[in-house]
N, C-alpha and C positions, 0 to 999 in steps of 0.2 A: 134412553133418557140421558141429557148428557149432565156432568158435573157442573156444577159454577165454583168458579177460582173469582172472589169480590178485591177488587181496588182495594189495596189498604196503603195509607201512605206512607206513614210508618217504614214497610215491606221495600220501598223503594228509594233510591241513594242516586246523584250524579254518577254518570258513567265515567270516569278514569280515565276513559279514552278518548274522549272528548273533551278537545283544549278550551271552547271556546262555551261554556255551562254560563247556562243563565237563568237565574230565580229561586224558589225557594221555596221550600214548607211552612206552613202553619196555618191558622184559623183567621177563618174568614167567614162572612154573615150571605147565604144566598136567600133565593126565595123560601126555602123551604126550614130557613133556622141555620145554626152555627156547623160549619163541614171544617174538617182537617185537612188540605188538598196541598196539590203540588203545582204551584203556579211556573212555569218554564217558557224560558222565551223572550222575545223583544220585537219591536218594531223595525231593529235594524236587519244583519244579515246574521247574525251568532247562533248557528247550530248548537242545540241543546238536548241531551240525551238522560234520561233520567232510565234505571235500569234494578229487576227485583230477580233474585234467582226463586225457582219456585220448585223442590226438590221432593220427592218421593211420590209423584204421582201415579196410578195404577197404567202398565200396559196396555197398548191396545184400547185405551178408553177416549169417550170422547169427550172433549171438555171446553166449556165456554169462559173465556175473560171479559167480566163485567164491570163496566164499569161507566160512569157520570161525566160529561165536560161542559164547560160552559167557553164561548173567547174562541180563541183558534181559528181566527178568518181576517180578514184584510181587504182593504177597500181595493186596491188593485189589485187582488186577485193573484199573489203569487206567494202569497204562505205554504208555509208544507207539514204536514199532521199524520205522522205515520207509528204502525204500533207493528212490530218485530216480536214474534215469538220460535223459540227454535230448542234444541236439545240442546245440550253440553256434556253428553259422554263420548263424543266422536268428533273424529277432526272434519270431515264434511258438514257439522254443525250449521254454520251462516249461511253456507248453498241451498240448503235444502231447509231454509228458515222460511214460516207463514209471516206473509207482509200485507196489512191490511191498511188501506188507503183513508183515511175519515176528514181527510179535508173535504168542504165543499158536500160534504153526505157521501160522497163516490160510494165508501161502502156505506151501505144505510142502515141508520139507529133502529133500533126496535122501537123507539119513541124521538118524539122531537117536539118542544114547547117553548112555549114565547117565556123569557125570561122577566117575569116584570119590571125588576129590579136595574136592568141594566139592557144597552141595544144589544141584546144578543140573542142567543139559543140555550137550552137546556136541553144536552142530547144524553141518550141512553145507547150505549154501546154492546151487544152480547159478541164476541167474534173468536168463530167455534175454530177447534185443530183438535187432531187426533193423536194421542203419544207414539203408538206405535210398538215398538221393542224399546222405546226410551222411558224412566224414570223422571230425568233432572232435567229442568228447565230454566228459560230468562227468558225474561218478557222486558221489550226494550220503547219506550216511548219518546219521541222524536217532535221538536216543533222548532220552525227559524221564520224569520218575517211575520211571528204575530205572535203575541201572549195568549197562549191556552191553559186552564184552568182543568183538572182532572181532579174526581173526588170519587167515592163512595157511592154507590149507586142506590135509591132505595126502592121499596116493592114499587110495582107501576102504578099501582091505586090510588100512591100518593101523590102522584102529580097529573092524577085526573081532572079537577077544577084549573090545572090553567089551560091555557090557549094552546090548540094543537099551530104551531109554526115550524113547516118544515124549510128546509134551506133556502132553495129557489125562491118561497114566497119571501125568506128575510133577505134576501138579496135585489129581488125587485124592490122590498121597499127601503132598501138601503139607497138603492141607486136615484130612487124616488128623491128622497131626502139628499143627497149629495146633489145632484142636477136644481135641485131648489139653493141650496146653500150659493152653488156658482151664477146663480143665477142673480142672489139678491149683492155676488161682489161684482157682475159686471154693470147690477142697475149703478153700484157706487158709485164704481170707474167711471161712468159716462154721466152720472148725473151734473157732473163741474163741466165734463167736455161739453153738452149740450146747451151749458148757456148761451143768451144773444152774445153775438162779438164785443158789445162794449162792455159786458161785464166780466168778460176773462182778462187774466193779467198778461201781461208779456210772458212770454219764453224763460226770462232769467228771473220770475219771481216766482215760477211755479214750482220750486224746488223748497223745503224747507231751510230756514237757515241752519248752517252747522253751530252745534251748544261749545262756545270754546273752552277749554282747560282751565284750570284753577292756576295763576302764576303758579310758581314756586316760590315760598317765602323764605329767603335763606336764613340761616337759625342765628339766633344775637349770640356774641360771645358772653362768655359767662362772666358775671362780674367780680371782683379780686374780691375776696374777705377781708372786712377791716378788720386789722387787730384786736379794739377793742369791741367790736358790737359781731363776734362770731354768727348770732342770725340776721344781722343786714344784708345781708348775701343773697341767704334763701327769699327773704322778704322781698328783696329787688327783683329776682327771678321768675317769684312765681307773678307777680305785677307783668312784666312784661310780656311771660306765655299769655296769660291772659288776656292782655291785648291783642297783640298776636292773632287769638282764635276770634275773639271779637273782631278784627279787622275781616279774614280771613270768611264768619261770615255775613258780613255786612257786603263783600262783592259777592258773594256767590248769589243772595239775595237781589243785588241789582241786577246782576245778568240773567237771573233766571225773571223776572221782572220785563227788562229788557226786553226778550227773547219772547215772553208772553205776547207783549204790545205789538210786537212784529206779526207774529201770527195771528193776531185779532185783526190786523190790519188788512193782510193779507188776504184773508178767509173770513168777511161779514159776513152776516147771519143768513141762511139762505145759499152760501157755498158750500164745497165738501167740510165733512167732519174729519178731520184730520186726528181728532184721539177716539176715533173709534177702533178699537181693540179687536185683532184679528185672531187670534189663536192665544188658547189658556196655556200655560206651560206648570208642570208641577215637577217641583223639585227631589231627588233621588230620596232623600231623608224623608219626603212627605209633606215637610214643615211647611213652603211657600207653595203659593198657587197663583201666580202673574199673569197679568193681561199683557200681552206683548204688541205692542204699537206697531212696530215693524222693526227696531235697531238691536241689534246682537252686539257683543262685541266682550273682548278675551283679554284680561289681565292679570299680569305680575303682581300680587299684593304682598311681595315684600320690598315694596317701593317706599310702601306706606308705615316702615319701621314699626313695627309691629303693631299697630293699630288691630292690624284682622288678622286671621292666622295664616301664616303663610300658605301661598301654593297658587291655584291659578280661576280667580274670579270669572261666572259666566255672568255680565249681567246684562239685564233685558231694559228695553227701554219701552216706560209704562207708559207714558206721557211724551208732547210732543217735546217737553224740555227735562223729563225726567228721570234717568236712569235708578235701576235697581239691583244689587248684587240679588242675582235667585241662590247659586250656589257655590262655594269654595271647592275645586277639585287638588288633590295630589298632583298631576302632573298635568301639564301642559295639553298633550296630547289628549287626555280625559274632554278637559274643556273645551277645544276642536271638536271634538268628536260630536260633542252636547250642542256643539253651537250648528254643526251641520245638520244635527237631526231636527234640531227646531229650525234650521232656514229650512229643511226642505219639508215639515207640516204646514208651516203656512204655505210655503207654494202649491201644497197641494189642499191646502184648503178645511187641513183637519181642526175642529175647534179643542180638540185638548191633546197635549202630547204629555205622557209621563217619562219623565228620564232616569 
């Protein structure tokens, strides 16, 4: 009969050796009530190693690591989900380490069930090794190209009322649903192209018009202080900021105005819908959750004298004439990075990306 060693998360910490860690512990609500788990991982390419030493086990014995996952899959199919157990009293250690495969089921769960709560799986993992002449142990858990969720496994009784879904079957109906989703963007695409000829517009009106910049308004000089009236000064000042912003948005209002009437024009009732919203995008902090029209685009917001906090704006554009800051990144390249992952969901057609 062999031992069970249970998931604790607690037990387990980022690997050290692993530059490129992504995610994080804590509490989270599944189907079955409130888990402690180790969320690791990303949508992009970031190898993530989370890693538990598990020391003074009995020689010679045989012993199973058990443990719960939900996530850990990806619509192209090239996520990677690997669990590493091996000794560490000997320098051939990692050679002669047990490498169990669980993406895609390869190795197969003791169980597997339709997650209600979410498209996914609730799988059950036991995956047995033998000690051997070794005591001390690490057990190394692995995921890049998809968010996986590891928790605590509980008896299998408890998760007898749901739906038995093993991999295969949620992959067919993943692909089911994805094949439907491309389907209803190519009815889009085509539903403008299919009008009779006289009701398409020419070539150079079929593009949106571009929303122009806000002038710059260059700052008033400040006005001398009279001698004797020390606040005519401020009084004149604040008068003219004020203006200022009142001018400032009285154009922004006509262009975005402007810009409406254009597209009304363009696109009567019975043409494409052009703020129909392709992909949700949610913000790292959690805060915002945007509907992304289709425009990205990556700014300096220390242009804006400190209006926002410095560093470098992703924002989305929600509306055909509307942009949105989603997030303020530290660098540059942060926001690059955000702006690549979200062009390349909507090209692939996902309706929500988290970043």
């Amino acid at each position: 009969m062999s031992k069970v060693i249970n998931f604790n998360a607690r037990d387990f910490e980022f690997d050290a050796s692993c530059s490129t860690n992504v995610g994080f512990r804590g509490f989270v609500t599944t189907a079955l009530g409130n888990e402690e788990v180790w969320e690791i991982g990303n949508w992009n390419w970031d190898w993530t190693q989370i890693c538990a030493n598990i020391n003074g086990l009995e020689k010679n014995m045989d012993y199973v690591f058990r443990f719960a996952m939900t996530l850990g899959h990806n619509d192209d199919n090239r996520e990677e989900s690997l669990v590493h157990i091996h000794y560490t009293d000997s320098d051939n250690a990692w050679e002669n380490r047990f490498t169990y495969c669980i993406k895609m089921s390869r190795f197969r769960p003791i169980l597997s069930k339709r997650d209600p709560e979410e498209d996914t799986m609730i799988r059950v993992f036991e995956l047995p090794f033998n000690t051997g002449e070794h005591t001390d142990f690490r057990i190394v858990i692995v995921s890049q190209h998809a968010v996986a969720r590891f928790f605590t496994a509980r008896e299998n009784a408890t998760y007898a009322e749901l739906e038995d879904l093993s991999y295969p079957q949620w992959r067919e109906q993943r692909t089911l649903f994805l094949e439907k989703q491309q389907e209803e963007r190519n009815m889009r695409a085509n539903r403008f192209s299919m009008l009779p000829s006289e009701f398409k517009l020419p070539p150079e009106f079929q593009k949106m018009p571009e929303i122009p910049e806000m002038p710059e308004i260059p700052e008033m000089p400040e006005i001398p202080a009279h001698p004797e009236i020390p606040s005519l000064q401020k009084m004149i000042n604040d008068i003219i900021r004020e203006s200022i912003s009142d001018i400032e948005d009285t154009i922004e209002d006509r262009i975005e105005e402007a810009i409406q009437d254009s597209i009304n024009d363009l696109f009567p009732e019975g043409g494409p819908d052009p703020s129909k919203p392709v992909t949700k995008v949610l913000s790292p902090d959690k805060k915002k959750l945007l509907s992304c029209y289709g425009g990205l685009k990556v700014e300096d917001t220390s242009r804006w004298n400190g209006k926002l906090k410095v560093g470098f704006s992703l924002s989305v554009q929600v509306k055909p004439n509307t942009w949105e800051i989603l997030y303020i990144y530290d660098t540059e390249k942060e926001a690059a990075d955000a702006l690549v992952a979200v062009n390349r969901a909507i090209q692939e057609g996902m309706t929500l990306i988290e970043l």
